[in-house]
N, C-alpha and C positions, 0 to 999 in steps of 0.2 A: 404448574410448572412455569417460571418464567422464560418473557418473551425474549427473542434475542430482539435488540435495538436495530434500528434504522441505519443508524452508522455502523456500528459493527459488519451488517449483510455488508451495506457499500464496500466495508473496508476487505473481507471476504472475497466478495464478488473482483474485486480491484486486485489482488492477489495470484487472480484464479488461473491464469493467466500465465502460461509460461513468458512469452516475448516481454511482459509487464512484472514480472519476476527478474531478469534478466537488465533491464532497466532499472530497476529499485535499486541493482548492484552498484548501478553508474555514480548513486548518488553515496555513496558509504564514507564518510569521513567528514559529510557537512557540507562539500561545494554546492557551488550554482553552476549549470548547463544551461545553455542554451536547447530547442530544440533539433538545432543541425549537430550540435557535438553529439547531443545523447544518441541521437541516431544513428552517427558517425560509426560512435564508440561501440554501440550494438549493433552495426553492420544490418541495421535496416533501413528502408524508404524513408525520407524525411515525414511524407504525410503519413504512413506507417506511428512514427517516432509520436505525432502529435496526436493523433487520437488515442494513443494507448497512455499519452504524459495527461491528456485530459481526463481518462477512465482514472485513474490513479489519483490525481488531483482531488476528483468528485468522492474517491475512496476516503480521503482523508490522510493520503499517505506524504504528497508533497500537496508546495503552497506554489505560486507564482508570481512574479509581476512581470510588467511589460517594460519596457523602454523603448518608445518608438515603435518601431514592429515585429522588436525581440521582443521575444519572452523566456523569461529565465524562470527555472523551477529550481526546487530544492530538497528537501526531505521535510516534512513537517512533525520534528520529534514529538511536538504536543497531542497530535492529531493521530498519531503510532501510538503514545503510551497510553491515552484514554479508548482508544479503543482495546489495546492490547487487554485494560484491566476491565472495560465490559466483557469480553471474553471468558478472563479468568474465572469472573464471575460466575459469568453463566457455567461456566464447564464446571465449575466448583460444587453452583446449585444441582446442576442434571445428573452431573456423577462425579459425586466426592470419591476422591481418592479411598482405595480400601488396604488393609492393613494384610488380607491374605488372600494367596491367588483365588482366582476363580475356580470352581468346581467344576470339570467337564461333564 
């Protein structure tokens, strides 16, 4: 059986996460946040906001740069859709869809 990938768990893992759920929303349509809006937006701790934008980051989910001693994040589409289709994969490999219910 194959393995799940390294990034994939990350991306998983980075998910797992209702508050990191909740945030992933902030970014829907393409923008860039800062750390204090997203946090803002989701009515949590600033420091809160930044380690969960960091877990998410390391997922694969957004990207970031700095400016000075902002840092702005964003959704990283490339780093969503290649994980997205390691997944497909795998759940494809482990259990292909079937053509009739299950038998109880």
């Amino acid at each position: 059986m194959a393995e799940l990938g390294e990034a994939s768990r990350r991306f998983l893992k980075a998910l797992a996460g209702e508050t990191r759920q909740q945030l992933m929303l902030q970014f829907a349509g393409g923008g860039e946040l800062t750390v204090g809006q997203a946090a803002e937006r989701a009515g949590i701790a600033h420091s809160t906001a930044s380690e969960q934008l960091a877990l998410l980051r390391e997922g694969g989910l957004l990207t970031s740069r700095r400016d000075g001693k902002t840092v702005y994040y964003r959704a990283d589409g490339t780093g969503i859709a290649q994980a997205l289709t390691e997944l497909q994969t795998h759940l494809l490999t482990c259990c292909p869809p079937t053509t009739t219910p299950p038998t109880p």
